[in-house]
C-alpha positions as CSV (number, residue, x, y, z in Angstrom):
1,X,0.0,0.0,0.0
2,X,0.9,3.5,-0.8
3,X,0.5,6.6,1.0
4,X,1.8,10.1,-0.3
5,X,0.3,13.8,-0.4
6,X,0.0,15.7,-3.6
7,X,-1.7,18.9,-4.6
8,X,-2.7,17.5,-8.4
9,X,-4.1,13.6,-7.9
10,X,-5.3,13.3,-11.6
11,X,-1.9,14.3,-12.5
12,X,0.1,11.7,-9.5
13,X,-1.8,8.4,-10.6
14,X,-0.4,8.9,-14.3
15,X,3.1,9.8,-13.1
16,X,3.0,6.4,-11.1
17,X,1.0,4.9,-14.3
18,X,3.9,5.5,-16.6
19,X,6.6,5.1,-13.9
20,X,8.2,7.8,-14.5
21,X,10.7,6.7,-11.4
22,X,11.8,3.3,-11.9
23,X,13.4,3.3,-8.6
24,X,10.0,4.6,-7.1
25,X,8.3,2.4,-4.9
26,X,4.9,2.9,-6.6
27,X,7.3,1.3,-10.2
28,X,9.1,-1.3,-8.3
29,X,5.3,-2.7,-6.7
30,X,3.4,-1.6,-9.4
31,X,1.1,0.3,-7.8
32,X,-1.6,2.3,-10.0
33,X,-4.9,1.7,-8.3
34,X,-6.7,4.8,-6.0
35,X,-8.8,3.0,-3.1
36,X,-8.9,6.5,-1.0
37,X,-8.5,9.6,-1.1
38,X,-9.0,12.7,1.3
39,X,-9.1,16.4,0.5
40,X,-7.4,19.1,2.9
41,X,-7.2,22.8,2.8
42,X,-3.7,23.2,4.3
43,X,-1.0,21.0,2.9
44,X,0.9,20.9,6.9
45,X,-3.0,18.7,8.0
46,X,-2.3,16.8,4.8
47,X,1.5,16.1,5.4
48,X,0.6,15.6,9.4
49,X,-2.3,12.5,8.2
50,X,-0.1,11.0,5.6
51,X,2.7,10.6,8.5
52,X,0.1,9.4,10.7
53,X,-1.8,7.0,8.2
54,X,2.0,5.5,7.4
55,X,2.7,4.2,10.8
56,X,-0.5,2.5,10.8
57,X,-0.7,-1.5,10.1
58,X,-2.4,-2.8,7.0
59,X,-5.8,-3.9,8.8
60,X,-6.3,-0.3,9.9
61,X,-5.0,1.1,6.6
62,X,-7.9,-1.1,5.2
63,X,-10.8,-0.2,7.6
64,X,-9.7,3.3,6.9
65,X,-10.3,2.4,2.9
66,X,-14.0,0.6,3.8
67,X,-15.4,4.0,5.5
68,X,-15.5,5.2,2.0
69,X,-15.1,2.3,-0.3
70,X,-16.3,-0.6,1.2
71,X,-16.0,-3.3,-1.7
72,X,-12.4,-2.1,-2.3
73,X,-13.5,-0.7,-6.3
74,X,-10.4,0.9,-8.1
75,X,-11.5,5.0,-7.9
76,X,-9.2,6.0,-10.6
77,X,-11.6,6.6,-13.0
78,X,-13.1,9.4,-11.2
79,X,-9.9,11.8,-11.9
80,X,-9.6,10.8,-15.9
């Protein structure tokens, strides 16, 4: 699973669609699907949730995911 923060999400999931890292972690798991996503005003409440979300274990990453996408659907078609 992959957390990060990013001001333009349509324009994130195609950077990790075309890898444009290869030594990314997104390239080297091949990671292109959006399960969640939250919106914040400030980019520090952002950063701060991202930090928090990453020192979470998987089964509480994935409970987080449910609240808003319960049967797991891929949500990247909403930003193309």
């Amino acid at each position: 699973m992959y957390t990060g923060v990013t001001n333009n999400l349509k324009v994130r999931l195609q950077q990790h669609k075309d890898s444009l890292n290869p030594n990314s972690f997104t390239a080297k798991y091949n990671v292109h699907y959006l399960l969640y996503f939250e919106k914040f005003a400030w980019i520090q409440i952002a950063i701060s949730k991202e930090k928090e979300i990453k020192g979470w274990k998987k089964d509480k990453k994935i409970t987080l995911i449910k609240t808003i996408n319960p049967e797991l659907n891929f949500l990247n078609d909403l930003f193309e």
